[in-house]
Every structure is written in C-alpha cells, then in structure tokens.
C-alpha positions in Angstrom: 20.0 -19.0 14.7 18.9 -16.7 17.7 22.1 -14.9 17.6 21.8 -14.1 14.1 18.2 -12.8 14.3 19.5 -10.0 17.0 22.5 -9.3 14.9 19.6 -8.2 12.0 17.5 -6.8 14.4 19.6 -4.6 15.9 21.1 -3.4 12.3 17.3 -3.1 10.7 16.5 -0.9 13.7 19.7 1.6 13.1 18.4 2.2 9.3 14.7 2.0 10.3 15.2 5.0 12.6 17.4 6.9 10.1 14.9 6.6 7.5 12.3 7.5 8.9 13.4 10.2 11.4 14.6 11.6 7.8 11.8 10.7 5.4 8.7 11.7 7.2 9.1 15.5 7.0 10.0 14.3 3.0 6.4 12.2 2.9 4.4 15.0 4.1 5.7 17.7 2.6 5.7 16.8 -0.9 1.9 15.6 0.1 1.5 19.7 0.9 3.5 20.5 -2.4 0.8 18.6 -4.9 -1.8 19.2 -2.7 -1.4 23.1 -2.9 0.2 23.1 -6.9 -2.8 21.1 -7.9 -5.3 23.6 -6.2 -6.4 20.8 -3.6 -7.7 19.0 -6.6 -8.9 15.9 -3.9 -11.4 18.2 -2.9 -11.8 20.8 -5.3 -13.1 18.5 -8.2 -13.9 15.6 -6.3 -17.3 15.6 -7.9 -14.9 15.1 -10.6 -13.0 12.2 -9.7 -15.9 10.4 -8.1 -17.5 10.6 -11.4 -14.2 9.4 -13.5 -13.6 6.4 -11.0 -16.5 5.0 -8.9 -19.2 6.7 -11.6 -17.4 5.1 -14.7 -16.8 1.2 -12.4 -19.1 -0.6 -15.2 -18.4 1.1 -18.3 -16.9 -0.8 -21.3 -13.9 1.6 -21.7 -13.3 1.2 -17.7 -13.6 -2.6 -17.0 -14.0 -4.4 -20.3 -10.5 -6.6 -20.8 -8.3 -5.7 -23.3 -7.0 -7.9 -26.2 -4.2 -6.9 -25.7 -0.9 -7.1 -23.1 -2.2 -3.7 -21.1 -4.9 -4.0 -18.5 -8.0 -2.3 -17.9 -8.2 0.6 -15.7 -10.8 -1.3 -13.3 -7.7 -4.4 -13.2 -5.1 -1.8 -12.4 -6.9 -0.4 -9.6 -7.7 -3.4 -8.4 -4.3 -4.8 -8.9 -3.6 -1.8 -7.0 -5.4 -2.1 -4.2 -4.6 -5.9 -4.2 -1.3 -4.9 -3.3 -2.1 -1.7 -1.0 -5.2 -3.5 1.5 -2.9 -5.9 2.9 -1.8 -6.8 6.3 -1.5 -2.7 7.1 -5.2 -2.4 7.2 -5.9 -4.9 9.9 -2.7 -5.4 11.7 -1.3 -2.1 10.6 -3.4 0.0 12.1 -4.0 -1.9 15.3 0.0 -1.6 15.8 -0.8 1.9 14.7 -3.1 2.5 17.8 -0.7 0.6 20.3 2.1 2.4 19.2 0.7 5.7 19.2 -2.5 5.6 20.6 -5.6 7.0 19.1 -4.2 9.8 17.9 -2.4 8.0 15.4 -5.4 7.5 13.4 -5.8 11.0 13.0 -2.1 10.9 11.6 -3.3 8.5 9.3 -6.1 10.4 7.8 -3.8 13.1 7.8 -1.2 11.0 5.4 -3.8 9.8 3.3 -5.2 13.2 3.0 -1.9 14.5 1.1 -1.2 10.8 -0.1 -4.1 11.3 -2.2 -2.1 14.1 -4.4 0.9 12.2 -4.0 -0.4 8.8 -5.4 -1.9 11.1 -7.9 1.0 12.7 -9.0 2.7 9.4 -8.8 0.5 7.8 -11.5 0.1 10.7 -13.8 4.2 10.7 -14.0 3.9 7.1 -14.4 1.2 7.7 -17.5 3.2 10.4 -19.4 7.0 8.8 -18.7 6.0 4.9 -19.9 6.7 3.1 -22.8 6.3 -0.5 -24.8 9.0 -2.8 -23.9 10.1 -5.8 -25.2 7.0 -7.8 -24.9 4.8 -5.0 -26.3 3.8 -4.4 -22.7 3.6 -0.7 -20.7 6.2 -0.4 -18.7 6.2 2.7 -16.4 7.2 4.0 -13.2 9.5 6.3 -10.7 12.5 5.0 -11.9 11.3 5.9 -15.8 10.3 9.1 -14.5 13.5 10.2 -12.5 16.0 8.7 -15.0 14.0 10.7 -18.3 12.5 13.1 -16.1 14.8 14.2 -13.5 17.6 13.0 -15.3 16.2 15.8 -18.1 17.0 19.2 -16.0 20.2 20.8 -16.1 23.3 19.1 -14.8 20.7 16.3 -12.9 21.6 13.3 -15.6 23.5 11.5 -13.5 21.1 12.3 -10.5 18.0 10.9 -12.3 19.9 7.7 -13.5 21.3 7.3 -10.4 17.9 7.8 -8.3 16.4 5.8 -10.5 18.5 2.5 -9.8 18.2 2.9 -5.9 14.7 3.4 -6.7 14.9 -0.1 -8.3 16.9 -1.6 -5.7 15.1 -0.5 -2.7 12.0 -1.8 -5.0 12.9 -5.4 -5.3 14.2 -5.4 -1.6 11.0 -3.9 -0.7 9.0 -6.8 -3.1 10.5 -9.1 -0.8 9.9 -7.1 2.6 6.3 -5.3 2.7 5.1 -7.6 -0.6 5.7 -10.9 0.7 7.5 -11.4 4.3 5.3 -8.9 6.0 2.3 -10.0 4.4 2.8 -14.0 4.8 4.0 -13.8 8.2 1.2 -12.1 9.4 -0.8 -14.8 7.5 0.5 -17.7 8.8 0.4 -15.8 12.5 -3.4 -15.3 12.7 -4.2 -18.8 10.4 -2.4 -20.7 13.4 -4.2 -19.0 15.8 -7.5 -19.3 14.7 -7.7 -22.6 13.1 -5.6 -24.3 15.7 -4.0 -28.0 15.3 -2.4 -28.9 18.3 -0.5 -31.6 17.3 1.5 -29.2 14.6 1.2 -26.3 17.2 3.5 -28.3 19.6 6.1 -29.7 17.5 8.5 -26.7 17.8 11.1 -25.9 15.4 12.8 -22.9 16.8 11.4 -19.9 19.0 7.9 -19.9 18.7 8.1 -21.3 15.2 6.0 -24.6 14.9 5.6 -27.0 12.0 2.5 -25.6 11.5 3.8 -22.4 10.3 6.4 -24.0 8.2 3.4 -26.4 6.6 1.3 -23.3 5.9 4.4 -21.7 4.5 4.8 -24.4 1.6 1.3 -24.1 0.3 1.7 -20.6 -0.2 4.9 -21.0 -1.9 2.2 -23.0 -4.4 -0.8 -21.2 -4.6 1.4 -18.2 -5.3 3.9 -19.3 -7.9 0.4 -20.7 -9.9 -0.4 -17.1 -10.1 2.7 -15.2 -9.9 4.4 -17.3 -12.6 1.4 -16.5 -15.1 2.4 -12.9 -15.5 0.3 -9.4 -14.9 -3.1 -10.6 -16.6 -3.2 -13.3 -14.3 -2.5 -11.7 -11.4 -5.1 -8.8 -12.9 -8.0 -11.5 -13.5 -7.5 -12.7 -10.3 -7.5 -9.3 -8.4 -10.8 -8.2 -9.8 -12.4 -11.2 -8.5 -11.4 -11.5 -5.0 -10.7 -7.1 -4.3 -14.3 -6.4 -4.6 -15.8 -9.2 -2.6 -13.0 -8.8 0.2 -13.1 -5.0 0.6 -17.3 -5.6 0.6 -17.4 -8.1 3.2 -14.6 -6.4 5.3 -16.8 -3.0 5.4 -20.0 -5.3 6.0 -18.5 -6.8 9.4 -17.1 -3.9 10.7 -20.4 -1.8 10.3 -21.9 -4.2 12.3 -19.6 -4.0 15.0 -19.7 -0.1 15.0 -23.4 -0.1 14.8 -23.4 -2.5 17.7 -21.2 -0.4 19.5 -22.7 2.7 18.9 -22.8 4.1 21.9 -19.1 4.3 21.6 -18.1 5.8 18.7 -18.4 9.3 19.4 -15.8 8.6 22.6 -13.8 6.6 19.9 -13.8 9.9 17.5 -13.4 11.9 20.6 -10.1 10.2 22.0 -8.4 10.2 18.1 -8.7 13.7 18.3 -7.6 14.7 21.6 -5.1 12.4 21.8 -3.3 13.6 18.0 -1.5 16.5 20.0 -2.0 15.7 23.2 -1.2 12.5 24.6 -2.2 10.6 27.7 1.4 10.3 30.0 -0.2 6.7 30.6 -1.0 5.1 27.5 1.3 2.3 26.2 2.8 2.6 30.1 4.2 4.7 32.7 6.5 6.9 30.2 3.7 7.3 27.8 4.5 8.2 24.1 5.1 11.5 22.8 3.1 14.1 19.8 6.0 12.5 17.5 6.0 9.0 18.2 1.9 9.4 17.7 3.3 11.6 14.1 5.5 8.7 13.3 3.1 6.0 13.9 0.2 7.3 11.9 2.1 8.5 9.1 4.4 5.1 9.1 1.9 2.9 9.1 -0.5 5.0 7.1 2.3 4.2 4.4 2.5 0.8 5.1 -1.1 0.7 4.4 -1.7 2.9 1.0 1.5 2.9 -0.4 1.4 6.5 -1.1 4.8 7.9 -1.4 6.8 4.5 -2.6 6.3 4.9 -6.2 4.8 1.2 -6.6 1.4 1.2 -7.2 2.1 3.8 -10.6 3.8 0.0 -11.6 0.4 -1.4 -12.1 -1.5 2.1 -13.0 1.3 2.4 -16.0 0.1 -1.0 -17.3 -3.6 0.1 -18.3 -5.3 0.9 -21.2 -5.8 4.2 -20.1 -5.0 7.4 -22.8 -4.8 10.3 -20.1 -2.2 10.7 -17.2 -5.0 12.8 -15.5 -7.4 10.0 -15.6 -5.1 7.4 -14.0 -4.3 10.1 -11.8 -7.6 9.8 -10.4 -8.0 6.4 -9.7 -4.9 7.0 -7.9 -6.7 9.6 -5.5 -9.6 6.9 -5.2 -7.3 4.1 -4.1 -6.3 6.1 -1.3 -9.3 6.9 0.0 -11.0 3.7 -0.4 -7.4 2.1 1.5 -7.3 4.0 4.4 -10.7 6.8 4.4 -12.8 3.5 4.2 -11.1 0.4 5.3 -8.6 1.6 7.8 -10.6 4.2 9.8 -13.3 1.0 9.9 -10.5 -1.1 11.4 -9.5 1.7 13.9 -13.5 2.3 14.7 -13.8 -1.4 15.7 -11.0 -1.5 17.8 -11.7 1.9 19.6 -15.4 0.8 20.1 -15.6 -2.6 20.8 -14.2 -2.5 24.3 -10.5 -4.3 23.3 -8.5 -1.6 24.2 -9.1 0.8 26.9 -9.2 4.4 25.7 -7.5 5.9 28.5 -4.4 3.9 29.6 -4.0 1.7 26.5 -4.1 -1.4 27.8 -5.9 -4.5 25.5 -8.2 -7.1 27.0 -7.2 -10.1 28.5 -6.5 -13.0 25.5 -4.9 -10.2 23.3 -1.5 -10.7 22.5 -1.0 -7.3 20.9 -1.4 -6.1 17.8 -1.6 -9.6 15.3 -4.7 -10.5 17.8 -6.6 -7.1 18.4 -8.7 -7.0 15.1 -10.0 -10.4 15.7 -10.5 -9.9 19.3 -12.8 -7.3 19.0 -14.4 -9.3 15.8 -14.9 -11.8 18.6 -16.9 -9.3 20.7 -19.8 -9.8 18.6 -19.7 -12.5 16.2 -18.5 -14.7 19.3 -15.4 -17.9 18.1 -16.0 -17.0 14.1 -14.7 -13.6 14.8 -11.4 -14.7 14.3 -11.6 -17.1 12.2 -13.6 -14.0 9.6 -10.4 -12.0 10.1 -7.9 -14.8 9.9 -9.5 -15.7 6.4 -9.9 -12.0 5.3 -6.5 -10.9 6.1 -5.5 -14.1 3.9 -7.1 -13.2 1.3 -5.8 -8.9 1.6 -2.3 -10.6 2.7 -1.7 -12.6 -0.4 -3.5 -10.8 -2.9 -0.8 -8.2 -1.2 1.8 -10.7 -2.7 0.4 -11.0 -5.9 0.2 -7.4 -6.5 4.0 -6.7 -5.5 5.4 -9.7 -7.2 4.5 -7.3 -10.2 6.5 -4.1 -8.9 9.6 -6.0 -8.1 9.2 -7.4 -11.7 9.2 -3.8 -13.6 12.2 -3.0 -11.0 14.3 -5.9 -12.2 13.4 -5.3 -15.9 14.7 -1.7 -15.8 17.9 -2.8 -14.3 18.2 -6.0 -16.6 15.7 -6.2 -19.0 12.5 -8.7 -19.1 14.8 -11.7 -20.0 15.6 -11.8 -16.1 12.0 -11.1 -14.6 11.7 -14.6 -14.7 14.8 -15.4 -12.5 13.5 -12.9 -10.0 9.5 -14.0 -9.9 11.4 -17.8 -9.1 12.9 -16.3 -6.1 10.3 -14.0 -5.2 8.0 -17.1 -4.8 10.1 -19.3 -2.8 10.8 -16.3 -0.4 7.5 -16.7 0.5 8.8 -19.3 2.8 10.7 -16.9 4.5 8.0 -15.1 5.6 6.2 -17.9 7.6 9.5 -18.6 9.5 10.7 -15.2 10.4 9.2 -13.6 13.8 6.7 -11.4 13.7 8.0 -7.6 14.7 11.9 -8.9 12.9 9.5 -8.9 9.4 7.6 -6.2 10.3 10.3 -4.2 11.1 12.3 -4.8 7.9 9.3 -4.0 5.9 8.7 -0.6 7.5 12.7 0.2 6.5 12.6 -1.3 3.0 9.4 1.2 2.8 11.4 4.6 4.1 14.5 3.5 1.8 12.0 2.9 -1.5 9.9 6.1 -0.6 13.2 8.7 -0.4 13.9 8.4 -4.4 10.7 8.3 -5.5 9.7 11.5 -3.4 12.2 13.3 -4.8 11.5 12.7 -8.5 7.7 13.4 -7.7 8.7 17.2 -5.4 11.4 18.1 -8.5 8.3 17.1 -11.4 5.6 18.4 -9.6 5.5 21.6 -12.0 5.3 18.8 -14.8 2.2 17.5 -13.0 0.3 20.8 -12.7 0.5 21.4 -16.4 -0.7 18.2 -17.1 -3.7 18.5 -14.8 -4.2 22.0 -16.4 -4.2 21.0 -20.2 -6.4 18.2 -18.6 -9.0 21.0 -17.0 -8.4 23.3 -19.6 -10.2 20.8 -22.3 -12.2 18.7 -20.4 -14.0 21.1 -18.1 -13.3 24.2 -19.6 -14.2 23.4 -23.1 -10.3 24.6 -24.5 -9.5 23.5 -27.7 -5.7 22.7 -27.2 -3.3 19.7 -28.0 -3.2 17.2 -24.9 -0.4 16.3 -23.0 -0.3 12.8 -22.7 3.7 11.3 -23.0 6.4 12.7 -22.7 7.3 10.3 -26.3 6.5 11.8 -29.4 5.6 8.3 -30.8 3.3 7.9 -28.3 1.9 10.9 -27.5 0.8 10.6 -31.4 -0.1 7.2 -31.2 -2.6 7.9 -28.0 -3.8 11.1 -29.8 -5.1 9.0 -32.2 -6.7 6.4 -30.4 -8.5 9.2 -28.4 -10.2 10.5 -31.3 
C-alpha cells in the first residue's frame, strides 16, 4: 500500500509542476485581459455591483424560490460559494503562508483582484451560451461555451469541441479531487483531532490512518448521498441555509481574535507586504523560499480557494433564474470578494496576529503540526480548548458543503459528455469516493487537488481569453441600456429561441 502511494506521489508531482509552472502566467493574464477589456469594471461600477448583489439579497426577484427546475440567483450564489469556501479558506491559506510566507497573501488578493473579472466573464459566458436540457433544466458552462463558442471562429471547430471535452474530463476528475477528497480529508483530519477518541485513535489501520478516520468516513458517505442524490434544489435549499450562518460566524470569530490582537495587525499587514517581493532567506528554513515560490503559492492557493479561473462555479450560476449574463456576472465578482477579500484575508489576519507563527523566520508554535492545525491553534489563543473544536466544526460544515456544491459540476460535466441518463451513475460514485478521501494522506490529496485544478483551469482559460471580446459587448449593451438610458435590443443568448423567450419574460 505504501509503495503504491509514492508511485502516485511522485507522478502527481511531475504534472502538478507542469501545470502550474505553465498555467499561472495563463491565470493571471487573462485576469489582466477582462480586467482592462471591461474598463476595470470591479472597481469602476462597483457602486453598481454592490447594489445588484448584496443591495438586491432580499428581494423577491433575487431570493424567492422558483417553481420551477432553475434556481434563484441568491441559491446559485450560495451554491456557489458552498463549493468555493471550503477547506482553501482555512487550511488553504495557512499552507499558503507556510509555503510562501506572508507575502503570499498579497499574491492572493492579487489573484482575486483579476479573479474577480475572470469569474465574471466566466458566468456571463455561462448565461449567454446555456440551454434547457432534457429535464427542462439550464444547463451551462465552459465546455458549452468553447464547443459553440470557440468552436464558432474560423477553422477552431474542432478546437472548441475538443477543449470542451478535456474541459469535461479534467471536471469530473477535479469533482473527485478539490470537490470531495480534498475537502473530506481535511475534515476527517481536524474532526480527529479535536474531538479525540482514544480507543479509535489507536487502532491503526495503515500509516497514520486510524479507524477513527475510516468511521468518520462512512457517515459522510451518508449524510452526503441524502443530499447529493436529491439533485440541484436540494443541494440549493440546503446551501442557503447553512452559507450564510457559516460565513457569519466565521467573520464573527476571527474579528475577535484580530481585535484581541490588535496591536499586531499593522506588523501583520506590514510583513505581507514586504515580504510579496522580498523574501526573508530564513523563513520556511535555512534556503528560504524565493519571489516565485511566494507567486505560486498565493496565486495556487488563491485558486484553490475561489475557484476563479476553473470554469465551475458558471455550473451553478448557469442554473438560475436570472435573464441577463451581466447580472450573473456580478454575483460572480461578489463571490470573489466575499471568498477570499473577506474570509481569506480574515484567516491570514488571525494567523499573522495571534502569535502562531513567527513573522520573521517562519517557524509555528509548539503543538502545531503545520498547516491542518495552524487555524485552530491560533483559535485556541483566545477562545482557549473550544478554539479547535469552532474550527473543526466550521471547516465541516465549509468542507462538505464544498462537496455538495461540486457533486453538481461534475454532474453538468458528465451530462455533456453522455447526457443526463448517466448523471446518476456518476453522483453513485461520486458519493462513495467520499470514502477515499478520509483514507488518503493529507498532502497525497492535497496535492492531487491542486493538479486536477491547473489541468481544469488551462481549457477553460482559453475559451474565456479567445471570447473576452464577446464579453465586452455584452457588458456594453448591458451599460448602454441600464445606465445609459440606450434604447437597444439586449444581448442575452447566444440562442435565438431563447434570447426571445428571456426578452419576453424581461418585459
């Protein structure tokens, strides 16, 4: 068993480091590409799109549930976000600032920054390209767009089709990777910990996998196939229950930290920038880490955290009752933010300030075992033994609600490469992978989540670069009637059927 846990570490790491060596310049520089076609629309009209998101939360149109199989925009995002505040936004970006350092953070914000317009452009693709399928449900995203998209241009028909089924592949492997073994192991990791029962602790299956992990590993297996099993509106009903009241109390605990330590947090915000392009030769040891591991870190786990860049979360976005590309586009723009603007950079604050890792060498306090333990060792600073036990239960519930949400993109992945008739099949395995995930080491699962991430994100950022002129004439006809008062025909699918169809529903 040993052997053949090398044999896929060492051939995860070779693709890992291909990917990503590759696909970074790719993530940021389509990010610049939106940003700058767009006009910098994040902060240009953010007035705008604080109005159209957070502004519009309550009204009917926003969050009322639809009768029928689409979703409302408030479910999408929180859907959304259900699957993008996961595991990356407390272990994430603790591995983040052992990796890299401080820095890294500033990478992050950085990612997220352009993310924003990428995640936009994402979702207004996803809006214009989807269509009904089968089931009368929406049914949208990059591989819809590069195969009738991309696959649209001039000699690229092939091209698009062909993106699009990678797209698809690297999806579903992907579902399994960041959407469920990633997620569950770091589950099962930090529930052990903090609620610990000796007697299952020490009965040791293999490595440092106990009974307890396998035992944890069944129920999940349940609790999710109740939920996963019961389609999008479940998975929907349940999302805008449990997003709001774990992103709320998640803020709430690590304000009080911060505000404890306040005395820290300018030399918190002073090391994340000083340390972005200039790293300390000690931190992380005597060889240090250089200004492109710090790059990779941020920007890596950045995407592990808000998804911006993969192409999934325009899965869930293309499933709501929304009428306008532009307006979906926006939510897109807010889920960023609120991921990693908001929940991330208070996860980094509380580890920079609380005194758990020292600022200038990098070394954690004693009774940290790296990153899995950081975020509830400096909960444990102040709300003394129920520190960990707050973050063992929150990341449970940003972990599996991480589940939930990708058991829906690997769903739309398999349904355009074999139609709904076999979504079925695949949510049956996806649930009983879940085991997987409680058995596999920690780094092995988090390193195969970070490669099934760079192989998912290379497609999709080429579909979103090459359509990025279709995006800026969307957001213009958008401008052009909403804020500028033009009396013009709105572009809202690229399907005449439905472009008339939404036309009239819009009147």
């Amino acid at each position: 068993m040993n052997g053949f846990f090398q044999w896929l570490t060492d051939f995860n790491s070779g693709i890992n480091n291909f990917v990503w060596n590759n696909g970074l310049y790719l993530l940021l520089g389509v990010g610049l590409i939106t940003t700058l076609l767009t006009k910098v629309f994040q902060v240009s009209h953010i007035g705008h799109w604080f109005k159209e998101t957070l502004g519009s939360m309550f009204h009917k149109s926003v969050s009322g549930h639809t009768k029928n199989k689409s979703i409302s925009q408030f479910q999408a995002l929180c859907t959304a976000l259900a699957a993008t505040i996961g595991v990356g936004n407390i272990a994430g970006v603790a591995a983040a600032i052992t990796g890299g350092g401080p820095g890294a953070v500033f990478w992050m914000w950085i990612a997220a920054f352009l993310g924003m317009m990428t995640n936009y452009s994402e979702n207004v693709l996803g809006i214009y390209y989807r269509r009904k399928n089968a089931d009368g449900e929406w049914s949208g995203g990059a591989m819809y767009y590069l195969d009738e998209g991309l696959g649209s241009f001039k000699g690229c028909k092939y091209i698009g089709k062909i993106l699009a089924i990678l797209f698809s592949i690297f999806c579903i492997l992907a579902s399994f990777g960041i959407g469920n073994m990633g997620q569950v192991n770091k589950i099962v990791t930090n529930f052990t910990s903090a609620f610990r029962i000796d007697a299952l602790n020490s009965w040791i299956l293999y490595s440092d996998i106990t009974m307890y992990h396998l035992i944890i590993g069944v129920l999940l297996v349940i609790l999710g196939g109740l939920i996963i099993i019961g389609g999008l509106k479940r998975i929907a009903n349940f999302a805008e229950k449990v997003v709001p009241f774990m992103v709320v109390a998640f803020v709430l605990g690590s304000l009080v930290i911060i505000i404890v330590n306040a005395k820290n947090v300018l030399p918190a915000l002073s090391a994340i920038f000083t340390s972005a392009f200039s790293p300390k030769a000690v931190w992380g040891g005597v060889a240090g880490v250089t200004v492109k591991e710090i790059v990779t870190q941020g920007c890596k786990r950045g995407v592990f955290s808000n998804e911006a860049g993969l192409g999934s979360s325009v899965m869930v976005h293309s499933s709501s009752n929304v009428k306008e590309p532009v307006r979906q586009g926006m939510w897109g723009i807010f889920e960023v933010f609120a991921d990693t603007m908001v929940v991330c950079t208070m996860t980094a604050l509380v580890v920079l300030t609380s005194g758990v890792i020292d600022l200038q060498t990098g070394m954690l306090a004693a009774g940290t075992e790296g990153d899995a333990t950081l975020v509830a060792k400096a909960f444990e600073t102040v709300f003394g033994g129920f520190g960990p036990k707050f973050i063992s239960i929150a990341l449970f519930l940003f972990a599996f609600t991480t589940v939930l949400g990708w058991s829906h993109y690997g769903s739309k992945a398999v349904e355009y490469l074999a139609g709904t008739k076999a979504v079925k099949v695949y949510k049956v395995i996806f649930v009983a992978m879940i085991i997987s995930g409680a058995l596999l080491t920690s780094s092995l699962a988090w390193d195969i989540s970070d490669t099934f991430n760079g192989l998912m994100m290379i497609p999709n950022l080429i579909g979103v670069v090459c359509l990025s002129g279709t995006v800026r004439k969307i957001t213009k006809n958008y401008l052009d009637r909403k804020l500028r008062g033009k009396d013009i025909k709105p572009m809202l699918s690229i399907i005449p059927e439905i472009q008339e169809e939404q036309e009239k529903l819009a009147e």
